[in-house]
mmCIF file of the N, C-alpha and C atoms, coordinates in Angstrom:
data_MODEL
# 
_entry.id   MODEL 
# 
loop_
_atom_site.group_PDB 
_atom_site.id 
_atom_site.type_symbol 
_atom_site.label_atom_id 
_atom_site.label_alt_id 
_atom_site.label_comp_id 
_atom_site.label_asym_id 
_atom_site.label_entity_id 
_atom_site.label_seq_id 
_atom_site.pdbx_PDB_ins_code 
_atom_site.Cartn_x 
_atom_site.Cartn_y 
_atom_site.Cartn_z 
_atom_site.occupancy 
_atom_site.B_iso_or_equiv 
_atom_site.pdbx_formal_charge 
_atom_site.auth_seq_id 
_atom_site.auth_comp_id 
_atom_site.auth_asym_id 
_atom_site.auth_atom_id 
_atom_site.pdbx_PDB_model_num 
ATOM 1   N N  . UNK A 1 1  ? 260.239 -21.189 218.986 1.00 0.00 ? 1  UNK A N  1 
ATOM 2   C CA . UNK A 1 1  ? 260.073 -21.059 220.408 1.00 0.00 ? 1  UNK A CA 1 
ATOM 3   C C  . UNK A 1 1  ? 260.524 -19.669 220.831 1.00 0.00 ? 1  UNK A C  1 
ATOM 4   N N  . UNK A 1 2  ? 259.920 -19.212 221.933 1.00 0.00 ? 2  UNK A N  1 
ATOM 5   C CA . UNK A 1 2  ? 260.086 -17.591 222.171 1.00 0.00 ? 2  UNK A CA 1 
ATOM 6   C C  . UNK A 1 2  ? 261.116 -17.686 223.133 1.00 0.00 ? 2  UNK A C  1 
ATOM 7   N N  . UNK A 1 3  ? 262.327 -16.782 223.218 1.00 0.00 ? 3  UNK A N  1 
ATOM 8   C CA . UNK A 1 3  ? 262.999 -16.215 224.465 1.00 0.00 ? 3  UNK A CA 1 
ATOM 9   C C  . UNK A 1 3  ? 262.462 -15.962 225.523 1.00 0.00 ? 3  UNK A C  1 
ATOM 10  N N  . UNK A 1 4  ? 262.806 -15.954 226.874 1.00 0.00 ? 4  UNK A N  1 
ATOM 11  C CA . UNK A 1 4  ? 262.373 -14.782 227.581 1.00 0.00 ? 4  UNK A CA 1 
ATOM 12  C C  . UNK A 1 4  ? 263.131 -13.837 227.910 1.00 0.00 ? 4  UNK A C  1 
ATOM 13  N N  . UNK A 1 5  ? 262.822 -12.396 227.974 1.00 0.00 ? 5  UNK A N  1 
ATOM 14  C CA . UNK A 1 5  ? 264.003 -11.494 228.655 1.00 0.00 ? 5  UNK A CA 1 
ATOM 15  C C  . UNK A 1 5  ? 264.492 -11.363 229.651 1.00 0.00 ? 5  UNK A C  1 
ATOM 16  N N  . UNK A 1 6  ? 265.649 -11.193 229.728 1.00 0.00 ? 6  UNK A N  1 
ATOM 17  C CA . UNK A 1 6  ? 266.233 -11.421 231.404 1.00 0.00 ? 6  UNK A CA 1 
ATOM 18  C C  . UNK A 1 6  ? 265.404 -10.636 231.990 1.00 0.00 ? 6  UNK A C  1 
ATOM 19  N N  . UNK A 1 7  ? 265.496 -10.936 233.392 1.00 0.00 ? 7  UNK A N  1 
ATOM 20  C CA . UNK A 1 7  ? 264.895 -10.528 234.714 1.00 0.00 ? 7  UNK A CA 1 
ATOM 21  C C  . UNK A 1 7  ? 265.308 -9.339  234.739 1.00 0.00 ? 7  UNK A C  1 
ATOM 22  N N  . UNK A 1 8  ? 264.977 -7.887  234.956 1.00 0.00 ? 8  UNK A N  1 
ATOM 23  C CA . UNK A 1 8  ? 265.508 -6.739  234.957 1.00 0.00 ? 8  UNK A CA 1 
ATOM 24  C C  . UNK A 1 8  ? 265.505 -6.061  236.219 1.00 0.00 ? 8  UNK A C  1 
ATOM 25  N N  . UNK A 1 9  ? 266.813 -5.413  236.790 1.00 0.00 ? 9  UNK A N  1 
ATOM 26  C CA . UNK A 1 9  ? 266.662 -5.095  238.365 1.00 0.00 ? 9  UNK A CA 1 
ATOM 27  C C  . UNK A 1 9  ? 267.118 -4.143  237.994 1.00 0.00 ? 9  UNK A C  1 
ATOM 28  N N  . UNK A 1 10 ? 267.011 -3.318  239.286 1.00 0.00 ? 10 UNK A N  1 
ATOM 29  C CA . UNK A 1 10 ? 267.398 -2.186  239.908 1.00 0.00 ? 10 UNK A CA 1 
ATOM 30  C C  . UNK A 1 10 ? 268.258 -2.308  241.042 1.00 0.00 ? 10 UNK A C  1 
ATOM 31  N N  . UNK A 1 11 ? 269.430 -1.771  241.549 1.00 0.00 ? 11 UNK A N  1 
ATOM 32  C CA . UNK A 1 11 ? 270.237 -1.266  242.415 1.00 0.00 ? 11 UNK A CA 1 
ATOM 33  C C  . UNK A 1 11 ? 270.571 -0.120  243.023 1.00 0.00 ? 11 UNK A C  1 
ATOM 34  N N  . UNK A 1 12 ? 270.938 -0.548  244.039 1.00 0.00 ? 12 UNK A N  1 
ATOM 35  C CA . UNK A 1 12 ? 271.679 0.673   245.276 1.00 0.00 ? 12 UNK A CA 1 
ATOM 36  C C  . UNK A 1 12 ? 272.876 0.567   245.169 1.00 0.00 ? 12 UNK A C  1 
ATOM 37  N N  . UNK A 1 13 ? 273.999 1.078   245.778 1.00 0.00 ? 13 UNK A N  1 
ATOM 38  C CA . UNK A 1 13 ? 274.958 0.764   246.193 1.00 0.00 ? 13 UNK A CA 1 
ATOM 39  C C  . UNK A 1 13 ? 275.976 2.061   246.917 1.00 0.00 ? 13 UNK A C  1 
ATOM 40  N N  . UNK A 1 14 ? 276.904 1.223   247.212 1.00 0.00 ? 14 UNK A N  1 
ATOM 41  C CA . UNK A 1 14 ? 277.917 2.726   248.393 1.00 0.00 ? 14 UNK A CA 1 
ATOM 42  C C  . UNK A 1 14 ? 278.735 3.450   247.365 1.00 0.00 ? 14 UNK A C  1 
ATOM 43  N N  . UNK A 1 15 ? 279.279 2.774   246.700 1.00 0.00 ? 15 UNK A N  1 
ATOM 44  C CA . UNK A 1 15 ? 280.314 3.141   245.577 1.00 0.00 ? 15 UNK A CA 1 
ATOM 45  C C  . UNK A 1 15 ? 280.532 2.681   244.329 1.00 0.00 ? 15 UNK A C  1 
ATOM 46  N N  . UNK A 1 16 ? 281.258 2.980   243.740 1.00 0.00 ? 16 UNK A N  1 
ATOM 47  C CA . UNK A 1 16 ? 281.781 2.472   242.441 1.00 0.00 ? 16 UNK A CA 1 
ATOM 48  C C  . UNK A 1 16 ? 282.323 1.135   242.403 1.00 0.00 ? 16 UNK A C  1 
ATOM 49  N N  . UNK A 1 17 ? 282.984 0.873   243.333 1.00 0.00 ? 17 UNK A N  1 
ATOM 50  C CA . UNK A 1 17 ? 283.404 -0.786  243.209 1.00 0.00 ? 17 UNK A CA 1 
ATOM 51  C C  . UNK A 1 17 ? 282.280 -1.577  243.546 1.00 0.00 ? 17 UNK A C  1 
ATOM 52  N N  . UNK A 1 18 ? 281.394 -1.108  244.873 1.00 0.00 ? 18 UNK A N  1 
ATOM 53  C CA . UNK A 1 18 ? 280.365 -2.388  244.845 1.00 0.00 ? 18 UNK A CA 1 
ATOM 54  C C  . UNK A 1 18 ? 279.048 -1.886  243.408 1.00 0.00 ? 18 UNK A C  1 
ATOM 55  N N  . UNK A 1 19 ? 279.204 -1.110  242.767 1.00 0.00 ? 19 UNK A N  1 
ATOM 56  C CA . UNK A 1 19 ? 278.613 -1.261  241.335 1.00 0.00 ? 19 UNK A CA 1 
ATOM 57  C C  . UNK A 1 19 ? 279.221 -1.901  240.419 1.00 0.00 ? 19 UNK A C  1 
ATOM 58  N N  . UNK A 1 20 ? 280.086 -2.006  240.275 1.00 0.00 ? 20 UNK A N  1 
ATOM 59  C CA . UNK A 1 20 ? 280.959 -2.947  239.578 1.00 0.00 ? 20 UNK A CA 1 
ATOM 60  C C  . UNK A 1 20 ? 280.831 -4.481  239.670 1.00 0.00 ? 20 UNK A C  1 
ATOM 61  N N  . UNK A 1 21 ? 281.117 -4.519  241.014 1.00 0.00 ? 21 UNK A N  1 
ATOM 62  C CA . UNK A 1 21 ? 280.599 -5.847  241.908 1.00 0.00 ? 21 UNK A CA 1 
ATOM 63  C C  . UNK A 1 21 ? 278.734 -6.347  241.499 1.00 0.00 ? 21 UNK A C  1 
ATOM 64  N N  . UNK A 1 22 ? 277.891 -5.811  241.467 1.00 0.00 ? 22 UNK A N  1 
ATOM 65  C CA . UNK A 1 22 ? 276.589 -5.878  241.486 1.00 0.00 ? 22 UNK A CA 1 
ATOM 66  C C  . UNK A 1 22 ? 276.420 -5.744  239.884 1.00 0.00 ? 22 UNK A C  1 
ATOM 67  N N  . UNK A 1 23 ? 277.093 -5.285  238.761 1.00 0.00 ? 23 UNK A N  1 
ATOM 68  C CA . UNK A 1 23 ? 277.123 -5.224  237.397 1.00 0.00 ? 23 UNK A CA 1 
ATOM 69  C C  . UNK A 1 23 ? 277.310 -6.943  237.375 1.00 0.00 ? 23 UNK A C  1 
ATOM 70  N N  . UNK A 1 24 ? 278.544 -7.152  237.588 1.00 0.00 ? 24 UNK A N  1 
ATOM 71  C CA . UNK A 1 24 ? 279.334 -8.575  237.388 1.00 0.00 ? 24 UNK A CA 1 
ATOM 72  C C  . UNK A 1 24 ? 278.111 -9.369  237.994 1.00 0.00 ? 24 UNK A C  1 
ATOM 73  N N  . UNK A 1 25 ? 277.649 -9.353  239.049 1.00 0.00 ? 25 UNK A N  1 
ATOM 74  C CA . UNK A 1 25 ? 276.621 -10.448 240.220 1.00 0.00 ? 25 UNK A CA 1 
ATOM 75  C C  . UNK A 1 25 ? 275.690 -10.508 238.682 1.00 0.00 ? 25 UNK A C  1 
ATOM 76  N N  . UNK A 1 26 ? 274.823 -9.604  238.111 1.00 0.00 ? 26 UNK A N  1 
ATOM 77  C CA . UNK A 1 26 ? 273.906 -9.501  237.522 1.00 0.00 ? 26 UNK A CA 1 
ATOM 78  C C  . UNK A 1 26 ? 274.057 -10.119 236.054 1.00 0.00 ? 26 UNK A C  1 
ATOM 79  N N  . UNK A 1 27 ? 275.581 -9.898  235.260 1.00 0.00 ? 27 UNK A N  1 
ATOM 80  C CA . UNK A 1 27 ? 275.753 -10.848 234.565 1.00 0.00 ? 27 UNK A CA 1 
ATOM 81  C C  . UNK A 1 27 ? 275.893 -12.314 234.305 1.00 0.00 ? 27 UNK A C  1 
ATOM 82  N N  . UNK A 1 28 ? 276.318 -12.750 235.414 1.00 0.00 ? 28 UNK A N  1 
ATOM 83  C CA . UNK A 1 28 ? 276.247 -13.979 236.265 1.00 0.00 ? 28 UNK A CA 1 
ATOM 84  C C  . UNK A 1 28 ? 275.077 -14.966 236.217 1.00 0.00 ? 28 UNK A C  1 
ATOM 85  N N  . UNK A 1 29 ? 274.426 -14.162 236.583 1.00 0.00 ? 29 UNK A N  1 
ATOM 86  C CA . UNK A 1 29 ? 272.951 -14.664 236.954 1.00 0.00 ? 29 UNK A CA 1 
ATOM 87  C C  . UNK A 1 29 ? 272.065 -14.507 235.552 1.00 0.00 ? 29 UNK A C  1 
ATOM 88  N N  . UNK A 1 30 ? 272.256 -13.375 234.725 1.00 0.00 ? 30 UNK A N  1 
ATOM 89  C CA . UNK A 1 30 ? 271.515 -13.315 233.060 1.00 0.00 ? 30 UNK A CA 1 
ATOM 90  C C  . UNK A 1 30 ? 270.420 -12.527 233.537 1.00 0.00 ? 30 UNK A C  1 
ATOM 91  N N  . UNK A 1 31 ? 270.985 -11.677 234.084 1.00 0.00 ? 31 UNK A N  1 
ATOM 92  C CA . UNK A 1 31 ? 269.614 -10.468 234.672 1.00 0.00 ? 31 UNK A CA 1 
ATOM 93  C C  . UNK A 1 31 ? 270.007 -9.280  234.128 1.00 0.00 ? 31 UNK A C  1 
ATOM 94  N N  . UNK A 1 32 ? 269.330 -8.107  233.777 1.00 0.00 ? 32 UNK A N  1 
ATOM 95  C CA . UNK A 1 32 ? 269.774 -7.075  233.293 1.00 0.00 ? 32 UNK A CA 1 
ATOM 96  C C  . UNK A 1 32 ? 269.784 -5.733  234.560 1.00 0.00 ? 32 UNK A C  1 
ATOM 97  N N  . UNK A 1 33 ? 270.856 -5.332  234.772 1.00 0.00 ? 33 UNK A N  1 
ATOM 98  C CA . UNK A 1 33 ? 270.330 -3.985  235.630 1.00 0.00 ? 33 UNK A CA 1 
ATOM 99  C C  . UNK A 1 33 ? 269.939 -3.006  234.732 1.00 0.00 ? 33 UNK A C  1 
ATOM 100 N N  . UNK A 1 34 ? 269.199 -2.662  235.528 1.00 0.00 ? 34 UNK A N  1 
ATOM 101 C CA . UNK A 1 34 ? 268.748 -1.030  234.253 1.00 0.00 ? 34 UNK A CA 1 
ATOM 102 C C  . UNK A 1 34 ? 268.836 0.401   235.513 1.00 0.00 ? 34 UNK A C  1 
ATOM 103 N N  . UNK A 1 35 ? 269.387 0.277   236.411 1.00 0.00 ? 35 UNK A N  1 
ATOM 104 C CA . UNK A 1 35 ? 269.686 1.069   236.838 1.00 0.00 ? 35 UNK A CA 1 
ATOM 105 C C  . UNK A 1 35 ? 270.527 1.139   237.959 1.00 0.00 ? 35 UNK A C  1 
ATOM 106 N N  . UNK A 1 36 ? 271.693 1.977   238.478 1.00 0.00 ? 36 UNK A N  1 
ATOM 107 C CA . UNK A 1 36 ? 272.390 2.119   239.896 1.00 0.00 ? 36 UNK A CA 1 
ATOM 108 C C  . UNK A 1 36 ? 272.178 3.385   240.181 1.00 0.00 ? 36 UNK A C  1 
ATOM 109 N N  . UNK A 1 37 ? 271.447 3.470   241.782 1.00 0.00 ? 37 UNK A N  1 
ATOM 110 C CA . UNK A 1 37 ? 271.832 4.497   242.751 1.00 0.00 ? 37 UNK A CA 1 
ATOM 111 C C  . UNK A 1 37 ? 272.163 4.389   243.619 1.00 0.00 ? 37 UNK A C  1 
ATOM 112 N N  . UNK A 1 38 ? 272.316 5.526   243.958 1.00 0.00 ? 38 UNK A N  1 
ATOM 113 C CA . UNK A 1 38 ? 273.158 5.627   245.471 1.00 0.00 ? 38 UNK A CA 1 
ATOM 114 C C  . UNK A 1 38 ? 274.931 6.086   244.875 1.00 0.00 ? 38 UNK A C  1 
ATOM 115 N N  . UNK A 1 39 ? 275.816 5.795   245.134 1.00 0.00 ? 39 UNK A N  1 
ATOM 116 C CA . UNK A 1 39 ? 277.154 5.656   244.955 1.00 0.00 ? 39 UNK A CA 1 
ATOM 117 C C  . UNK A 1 39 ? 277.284 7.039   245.689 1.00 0.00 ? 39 UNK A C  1 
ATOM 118 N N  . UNK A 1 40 ? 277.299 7.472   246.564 1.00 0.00 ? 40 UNK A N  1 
ATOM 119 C CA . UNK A 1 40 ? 276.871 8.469   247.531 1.00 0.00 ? 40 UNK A CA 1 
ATOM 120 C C  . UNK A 1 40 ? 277.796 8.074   249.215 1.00 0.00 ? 40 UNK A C  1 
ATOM 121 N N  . UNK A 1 41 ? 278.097 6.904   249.141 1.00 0.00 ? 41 UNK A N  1 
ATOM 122 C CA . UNK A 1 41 ? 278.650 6.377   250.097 1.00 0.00 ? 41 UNK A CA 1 
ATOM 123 C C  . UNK A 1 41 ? 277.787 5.560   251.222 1.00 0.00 ? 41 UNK A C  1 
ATOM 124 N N  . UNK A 1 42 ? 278.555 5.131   252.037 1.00 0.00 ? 42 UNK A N  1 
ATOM 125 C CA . UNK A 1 42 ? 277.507 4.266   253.166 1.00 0.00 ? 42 UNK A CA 1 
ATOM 126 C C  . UNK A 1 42 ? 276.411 5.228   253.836 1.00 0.00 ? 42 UNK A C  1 
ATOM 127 N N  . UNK A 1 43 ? 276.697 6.424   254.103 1.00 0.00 ? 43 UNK A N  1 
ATOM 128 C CA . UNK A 1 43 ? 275.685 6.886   255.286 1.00 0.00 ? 43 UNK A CA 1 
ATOM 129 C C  . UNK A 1 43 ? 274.521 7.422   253.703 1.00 0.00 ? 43 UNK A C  1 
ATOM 130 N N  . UNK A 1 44 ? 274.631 7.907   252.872 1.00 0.00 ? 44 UNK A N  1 
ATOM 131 C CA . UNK A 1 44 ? 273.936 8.017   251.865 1.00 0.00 ? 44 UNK A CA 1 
ATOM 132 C C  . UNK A 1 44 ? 272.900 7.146   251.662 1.00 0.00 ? 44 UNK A C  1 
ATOM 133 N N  . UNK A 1 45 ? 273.381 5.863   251.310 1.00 0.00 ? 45 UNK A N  1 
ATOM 134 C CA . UNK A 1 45 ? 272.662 4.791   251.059 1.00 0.00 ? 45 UNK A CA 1 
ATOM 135 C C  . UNK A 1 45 ? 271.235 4.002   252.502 1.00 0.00 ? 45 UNK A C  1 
ATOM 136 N N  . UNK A 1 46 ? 272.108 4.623   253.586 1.00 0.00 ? 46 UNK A N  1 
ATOM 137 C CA . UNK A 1 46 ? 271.441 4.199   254.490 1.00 0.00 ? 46 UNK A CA 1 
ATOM 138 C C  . UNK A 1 46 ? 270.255 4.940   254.765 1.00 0.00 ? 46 UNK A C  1 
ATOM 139 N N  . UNK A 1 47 ? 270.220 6.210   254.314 1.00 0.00 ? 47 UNK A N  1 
ATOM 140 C CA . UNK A 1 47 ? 269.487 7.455   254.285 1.00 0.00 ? 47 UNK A CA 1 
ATOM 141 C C  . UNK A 1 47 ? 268.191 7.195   253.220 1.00 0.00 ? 47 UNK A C  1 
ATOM 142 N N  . UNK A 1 48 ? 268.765 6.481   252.199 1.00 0.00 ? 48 UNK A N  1 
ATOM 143 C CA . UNK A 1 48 ? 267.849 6.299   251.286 1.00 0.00 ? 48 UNK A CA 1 
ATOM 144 C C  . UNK A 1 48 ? 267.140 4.935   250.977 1.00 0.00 ? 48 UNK A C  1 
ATOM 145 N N  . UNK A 1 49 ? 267.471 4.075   252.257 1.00 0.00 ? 49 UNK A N  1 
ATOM 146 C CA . UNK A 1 49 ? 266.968 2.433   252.201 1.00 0.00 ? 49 UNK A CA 1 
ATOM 147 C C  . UNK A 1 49 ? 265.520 2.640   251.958 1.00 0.00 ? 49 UNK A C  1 
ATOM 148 N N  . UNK A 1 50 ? 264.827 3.328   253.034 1.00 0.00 ? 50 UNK A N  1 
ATOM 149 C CA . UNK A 1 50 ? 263.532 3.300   253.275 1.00 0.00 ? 50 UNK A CA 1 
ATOM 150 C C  . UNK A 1 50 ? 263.035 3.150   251.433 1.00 0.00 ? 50 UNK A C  1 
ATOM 151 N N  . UNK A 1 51 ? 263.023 4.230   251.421 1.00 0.00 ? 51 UNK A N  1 
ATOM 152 C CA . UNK A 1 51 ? 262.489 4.920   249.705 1.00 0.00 ? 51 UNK A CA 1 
ATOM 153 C C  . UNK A 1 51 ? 263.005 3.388   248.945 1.00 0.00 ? 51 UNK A C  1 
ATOM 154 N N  . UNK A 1 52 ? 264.210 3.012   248.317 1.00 0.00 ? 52 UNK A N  1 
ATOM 155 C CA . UNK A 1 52 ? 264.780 1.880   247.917 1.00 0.00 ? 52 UNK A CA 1 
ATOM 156 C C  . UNK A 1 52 ? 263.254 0.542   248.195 1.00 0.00 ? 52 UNK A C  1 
ATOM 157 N N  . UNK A 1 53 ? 263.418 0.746   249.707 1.00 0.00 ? 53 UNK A N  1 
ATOM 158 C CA . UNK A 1 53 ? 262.534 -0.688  250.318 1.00 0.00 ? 53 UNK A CA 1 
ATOM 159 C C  . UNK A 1 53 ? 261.081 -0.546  249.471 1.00 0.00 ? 53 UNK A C  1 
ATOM 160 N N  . UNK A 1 54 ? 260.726 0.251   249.436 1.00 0.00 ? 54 UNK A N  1 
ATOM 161 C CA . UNK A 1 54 ? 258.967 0.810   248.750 1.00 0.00 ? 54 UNK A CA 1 
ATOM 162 C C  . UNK A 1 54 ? 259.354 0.681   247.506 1.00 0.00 ? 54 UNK A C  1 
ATOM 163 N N  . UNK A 1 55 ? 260.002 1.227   246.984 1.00 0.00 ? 55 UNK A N  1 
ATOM 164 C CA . UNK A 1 55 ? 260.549 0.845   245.318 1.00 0.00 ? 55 UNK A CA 1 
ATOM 165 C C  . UNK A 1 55 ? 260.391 -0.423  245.161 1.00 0.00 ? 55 UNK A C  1 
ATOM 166 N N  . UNK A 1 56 ? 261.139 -1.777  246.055 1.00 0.00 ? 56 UNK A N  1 
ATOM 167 C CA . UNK A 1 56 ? 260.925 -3.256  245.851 1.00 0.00 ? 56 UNK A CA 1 
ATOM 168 C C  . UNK A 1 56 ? 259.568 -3.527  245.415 1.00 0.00 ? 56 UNK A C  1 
ATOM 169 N N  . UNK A 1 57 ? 258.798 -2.558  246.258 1.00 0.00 ? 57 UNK A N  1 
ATOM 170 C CA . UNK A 1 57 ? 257.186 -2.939  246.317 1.00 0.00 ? 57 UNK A CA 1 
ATOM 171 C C  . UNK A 1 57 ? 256.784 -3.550  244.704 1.00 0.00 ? 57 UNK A C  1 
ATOM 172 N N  . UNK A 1 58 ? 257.024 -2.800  243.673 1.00 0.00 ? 58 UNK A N  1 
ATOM 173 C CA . UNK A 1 58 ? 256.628 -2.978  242.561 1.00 0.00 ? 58 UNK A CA 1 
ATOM 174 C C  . UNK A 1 58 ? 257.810 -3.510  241.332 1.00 0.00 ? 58 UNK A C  1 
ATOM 175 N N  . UNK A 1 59 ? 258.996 -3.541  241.641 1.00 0.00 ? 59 UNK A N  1 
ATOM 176 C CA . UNK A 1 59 ? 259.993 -3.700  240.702 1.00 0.00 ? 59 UNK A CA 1 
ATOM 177 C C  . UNK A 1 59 ? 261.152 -4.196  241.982 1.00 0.00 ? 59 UNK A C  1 
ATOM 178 N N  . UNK A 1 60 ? 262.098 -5.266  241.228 1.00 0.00 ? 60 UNK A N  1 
ATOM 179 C CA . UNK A 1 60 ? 263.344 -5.633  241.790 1.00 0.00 ? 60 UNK A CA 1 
ATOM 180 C C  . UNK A 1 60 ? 264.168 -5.023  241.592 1.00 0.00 ? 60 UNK A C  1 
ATOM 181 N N  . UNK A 1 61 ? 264.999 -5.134  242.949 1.00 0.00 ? 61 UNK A N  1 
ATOM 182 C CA . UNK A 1 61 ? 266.054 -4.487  243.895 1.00 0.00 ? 61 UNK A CA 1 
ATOM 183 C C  . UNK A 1 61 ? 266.945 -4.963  244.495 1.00 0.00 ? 61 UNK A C  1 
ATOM 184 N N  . UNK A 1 62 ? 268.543 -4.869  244.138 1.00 0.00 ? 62 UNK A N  1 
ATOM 185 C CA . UNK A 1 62 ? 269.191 -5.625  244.856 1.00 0.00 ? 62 UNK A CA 1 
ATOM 186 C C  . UNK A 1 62 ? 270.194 -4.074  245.527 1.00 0.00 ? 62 UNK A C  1 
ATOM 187 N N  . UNK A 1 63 ? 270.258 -4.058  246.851 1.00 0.00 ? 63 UNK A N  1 
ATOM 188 C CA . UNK A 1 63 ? 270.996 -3.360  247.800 1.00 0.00 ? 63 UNK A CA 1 
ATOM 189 C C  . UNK A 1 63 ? 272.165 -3.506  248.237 1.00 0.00 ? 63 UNK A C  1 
ATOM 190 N N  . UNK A 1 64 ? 273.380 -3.259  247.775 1.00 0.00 ? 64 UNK A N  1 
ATOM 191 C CA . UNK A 1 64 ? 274.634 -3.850  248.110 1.00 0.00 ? 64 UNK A CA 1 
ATOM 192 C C  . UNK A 1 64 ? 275.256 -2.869  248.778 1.00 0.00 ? 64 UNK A C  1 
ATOM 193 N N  . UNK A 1 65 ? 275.716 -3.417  249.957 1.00 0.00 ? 65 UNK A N  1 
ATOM 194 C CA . UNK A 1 65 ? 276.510 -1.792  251.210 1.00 0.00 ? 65 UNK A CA 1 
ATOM 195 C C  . UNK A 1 65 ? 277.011 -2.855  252.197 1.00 0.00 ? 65 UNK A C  1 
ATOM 196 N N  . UNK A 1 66 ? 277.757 -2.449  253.224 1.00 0.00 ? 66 UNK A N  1 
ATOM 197 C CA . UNK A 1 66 ? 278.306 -3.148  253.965 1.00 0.00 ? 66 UNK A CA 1 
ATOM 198 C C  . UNK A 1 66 ? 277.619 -3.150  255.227 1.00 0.00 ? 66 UNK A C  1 
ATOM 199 N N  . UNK A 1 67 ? 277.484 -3.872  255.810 1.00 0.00 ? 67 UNK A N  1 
ATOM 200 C CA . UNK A 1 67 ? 276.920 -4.226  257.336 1.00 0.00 ? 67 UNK A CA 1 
ATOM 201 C C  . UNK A 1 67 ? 276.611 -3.227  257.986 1.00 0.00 ? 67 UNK A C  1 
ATOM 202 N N  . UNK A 1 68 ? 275.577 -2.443  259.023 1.00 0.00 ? 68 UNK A N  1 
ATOM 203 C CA . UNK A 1 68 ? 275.496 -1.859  259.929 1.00 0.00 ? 68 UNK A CA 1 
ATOM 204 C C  . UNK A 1 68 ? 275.264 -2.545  261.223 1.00 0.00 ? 68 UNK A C  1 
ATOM 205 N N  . UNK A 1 69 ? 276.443 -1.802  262.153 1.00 0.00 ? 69 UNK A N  1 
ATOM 206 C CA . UNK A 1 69 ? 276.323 -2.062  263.749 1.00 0.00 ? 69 UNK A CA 1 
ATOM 207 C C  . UNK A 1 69 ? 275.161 -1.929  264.207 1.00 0.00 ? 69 UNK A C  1 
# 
């Protein structure tokens, strides 16, 4: 019987701890990240949602940052 390979995502994030955080989420779940950007901080990340959002278009994306007012 064949495996399948984990689900493979891509990430954003503000910093180093919520990459850490989003590493751990992804082991959890048996998904592989194959990539983090951003770690640039909050206004960084917010700068670069748009681009991020169009990226979803074709490949998964999980966005981890804290709330905006």
């Amino acid at each position: 019987m064949a495996t399948s390979s984990p689900l493979t995502i891509s990430g954003a994030v503000e910093g180093v701890v919520d990459e850490v955080v989003l590493r751990r989420m992804m082991e959890l779940v048996g998904a592989r990240l194959s990539a983090v950007y951003g770690k640039k901080g909050k206004q960084h990340l917010q700068q670069k949602l748009n681009g991020y959002n169009q990226a979803a278009r074709f490949n998964h994306w999980v966005v981890l940052g804290t709330a905006t007012n």
